[in-house]
C-alpha positions in Angstrom: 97.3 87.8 80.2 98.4 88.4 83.8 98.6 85.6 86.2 97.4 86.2 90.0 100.5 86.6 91.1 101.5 89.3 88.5 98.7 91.0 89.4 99.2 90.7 93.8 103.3 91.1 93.3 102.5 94.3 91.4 100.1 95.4 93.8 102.8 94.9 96.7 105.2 96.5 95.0 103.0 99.6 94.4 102.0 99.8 98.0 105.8 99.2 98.8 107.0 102.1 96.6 104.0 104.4 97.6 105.4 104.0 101.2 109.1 104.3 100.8 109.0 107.3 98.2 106.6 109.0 100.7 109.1 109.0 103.6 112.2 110.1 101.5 113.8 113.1 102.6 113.2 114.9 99.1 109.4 114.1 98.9 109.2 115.1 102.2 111.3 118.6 101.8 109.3 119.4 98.8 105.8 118.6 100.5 107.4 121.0 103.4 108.0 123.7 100.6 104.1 123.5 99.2 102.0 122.7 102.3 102.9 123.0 106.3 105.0 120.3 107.8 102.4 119.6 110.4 99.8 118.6 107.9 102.2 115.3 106.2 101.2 112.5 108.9 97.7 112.8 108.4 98.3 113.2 103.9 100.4 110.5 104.4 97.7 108.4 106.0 95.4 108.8 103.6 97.2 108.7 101.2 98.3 105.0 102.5 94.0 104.7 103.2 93.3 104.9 99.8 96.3 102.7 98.4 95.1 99.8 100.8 91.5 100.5 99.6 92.6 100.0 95.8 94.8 96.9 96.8 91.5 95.5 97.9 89.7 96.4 95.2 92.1 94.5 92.7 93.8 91.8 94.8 93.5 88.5 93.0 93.1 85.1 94.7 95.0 82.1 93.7 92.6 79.7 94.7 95.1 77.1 95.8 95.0 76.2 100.0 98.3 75.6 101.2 96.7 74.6 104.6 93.4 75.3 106.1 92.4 74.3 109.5 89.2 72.5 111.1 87.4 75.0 113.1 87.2 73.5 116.5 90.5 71.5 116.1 93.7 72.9 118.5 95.8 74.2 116.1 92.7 76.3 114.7 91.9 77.6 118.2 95.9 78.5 118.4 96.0 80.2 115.1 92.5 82.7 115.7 93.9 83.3 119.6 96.9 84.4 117.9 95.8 86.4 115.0 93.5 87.9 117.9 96.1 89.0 120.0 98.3 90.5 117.5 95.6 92.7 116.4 94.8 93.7 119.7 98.2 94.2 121.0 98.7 96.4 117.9 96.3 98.8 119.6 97.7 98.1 122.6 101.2 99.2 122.2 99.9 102.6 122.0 100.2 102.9 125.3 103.7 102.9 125.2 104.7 105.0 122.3 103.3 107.5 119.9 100.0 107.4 120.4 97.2 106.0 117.4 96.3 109.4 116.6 99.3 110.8 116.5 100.6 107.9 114.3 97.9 108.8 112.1 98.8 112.6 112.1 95.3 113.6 113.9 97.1 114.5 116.9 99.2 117.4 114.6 96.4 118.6 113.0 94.7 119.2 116.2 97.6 120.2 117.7 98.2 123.3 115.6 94.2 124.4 115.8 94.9 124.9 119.3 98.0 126.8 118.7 99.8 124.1 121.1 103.4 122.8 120.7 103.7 119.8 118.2 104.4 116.8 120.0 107.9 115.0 119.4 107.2 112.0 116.6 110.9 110.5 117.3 111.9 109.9 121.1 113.3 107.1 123.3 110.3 105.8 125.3 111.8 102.8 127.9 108.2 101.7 129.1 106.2 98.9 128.8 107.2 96.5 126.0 109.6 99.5 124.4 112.2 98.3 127.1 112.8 95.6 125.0 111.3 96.0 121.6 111.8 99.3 119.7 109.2 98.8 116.9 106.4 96.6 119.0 103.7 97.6 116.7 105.7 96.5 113.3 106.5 93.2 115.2 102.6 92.6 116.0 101.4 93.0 111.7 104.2 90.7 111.3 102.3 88.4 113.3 98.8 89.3 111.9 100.0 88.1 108.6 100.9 84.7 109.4 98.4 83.4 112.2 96.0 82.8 109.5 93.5 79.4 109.5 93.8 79.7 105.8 96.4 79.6 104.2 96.5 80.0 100.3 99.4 81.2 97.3 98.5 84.5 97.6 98.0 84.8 101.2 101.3 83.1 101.5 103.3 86.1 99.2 101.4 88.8 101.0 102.7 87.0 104.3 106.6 86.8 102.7 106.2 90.2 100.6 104.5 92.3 103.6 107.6 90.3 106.5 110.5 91.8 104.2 108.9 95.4 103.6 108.6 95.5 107.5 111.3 94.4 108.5 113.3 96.7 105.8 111.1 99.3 106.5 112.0 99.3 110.1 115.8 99.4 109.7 115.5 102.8 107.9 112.8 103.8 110.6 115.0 102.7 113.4 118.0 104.6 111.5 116.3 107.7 111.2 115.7 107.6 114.4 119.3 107.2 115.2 119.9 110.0 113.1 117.5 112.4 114.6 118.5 111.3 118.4 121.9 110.5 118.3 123.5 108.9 121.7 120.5 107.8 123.4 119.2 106.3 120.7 122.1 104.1 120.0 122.2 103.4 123.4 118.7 102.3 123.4 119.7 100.5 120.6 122.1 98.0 122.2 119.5 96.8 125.1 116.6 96.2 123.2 115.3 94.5 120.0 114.4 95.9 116.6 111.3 93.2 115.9 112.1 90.3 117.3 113.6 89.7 121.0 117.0 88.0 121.1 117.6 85.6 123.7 119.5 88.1 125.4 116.9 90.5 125.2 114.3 87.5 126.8 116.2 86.8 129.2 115.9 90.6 130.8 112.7 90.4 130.0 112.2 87.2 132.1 114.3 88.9 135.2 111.9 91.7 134.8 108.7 89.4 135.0 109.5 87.4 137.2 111.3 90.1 139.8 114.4 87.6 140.2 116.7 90.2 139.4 115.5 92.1 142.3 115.8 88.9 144.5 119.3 88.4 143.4 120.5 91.7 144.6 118.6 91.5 148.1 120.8 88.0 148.7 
């Protein structure tokens, strides 16, 4: 008989493999060969859709609390502000990339009905919070699993399990991308982050905020 966590890891893992074979350069040659190119962000999202849905369906709680918090007590408030916040700056941070309905291949679809250009999925975008974090959005779900009031086994793998997908999942993203743009990205590379900012990377970002910078070169 499976245990919980057979059952969650397994789950996981399918989700994991679902989402790496889908972005390999042979799946996606041989969708290119059987359906337009245009039409793969938005297969590919509900593809993910239903894979989430079924991972619902079947995830298994461990019914053991590693922590859970008093509602009303500080560290509860600062958990739910936070989980808050990550959610909504996931949406936010739209505003300085690909936008939400692009990312979810809408933007193609529609796109080609109006016989208009395809927009550019891969390009160096300095604004905002990319200045200093290539993959804000990835760094925000990192954050949405964690800042949890309760805290329990599975919760806990999901956490560890869904922290290493993204961050692995974001080194091939962030190569590709170096792949497909060349100099400027690896330029673009060296002054910013790839999840997390570095103190370096902070400390521009403090300059920048705070408008010291530009008082340091008036004196």
């Amino acid at each position: 008989m499976m245990t919980w966590w057979m059952v969650d890891f397994l789950i996981m893992l399918a989700y994991g493999l679902q989402h790496t074979l889908l972005t390999t350069k042979v799946f996606v040659r041989g969708y290119n060969a059987i359906l337009p190119a245009w039409s793969w962000n938005i297969s590919y999202s509900i593809i993910s859709v239903i894979t989430l849905i079924l991972a619902f369906r079947f995830w298994e709680p461990s019914g053991v609390d590693i922590f859970r918090l008093t509602p009303g007590s500080l560290p509860y408030h600062i958990m739910t502000i936070s989980l808050s916040a990550s959610l909504f700056f996931f949406f936010f941070c739209f505003k300085y990339t690909t936008s939400f309905w692009q990312w979810l291949g809408v933007r193609q679809v529609a796109a080609r009905l109006k016989n208009e250009k395809m927009p550019a999925y891969y390009r160096v975008r300095q604004e905002g919070i990319k200045k200093y974090i290539r993959f804000p959005h990835h760094t925000c779900l990192i954050v949405l699993f964690w800042t949890h009031p309760v805290m329990t086994l599975d919760t806990l793998l999901l956490a560890v399990g869904a922290t290493i997908y993204l961050y692995l999942g974001t080194y091939h993203q962030d190569l590709r991308g170096l792949a497909m743009i060349g100099d400027s990205w690896e330029q673009y590379r060296k002054n910013t982050a790839l999840l997390i900012p570095t103190p370096k990377v902070l400390k521009r970002m403090y300059r920048d905020l705070t408008g010291k910078r530009s008082n340091e070169s008036l004196a």
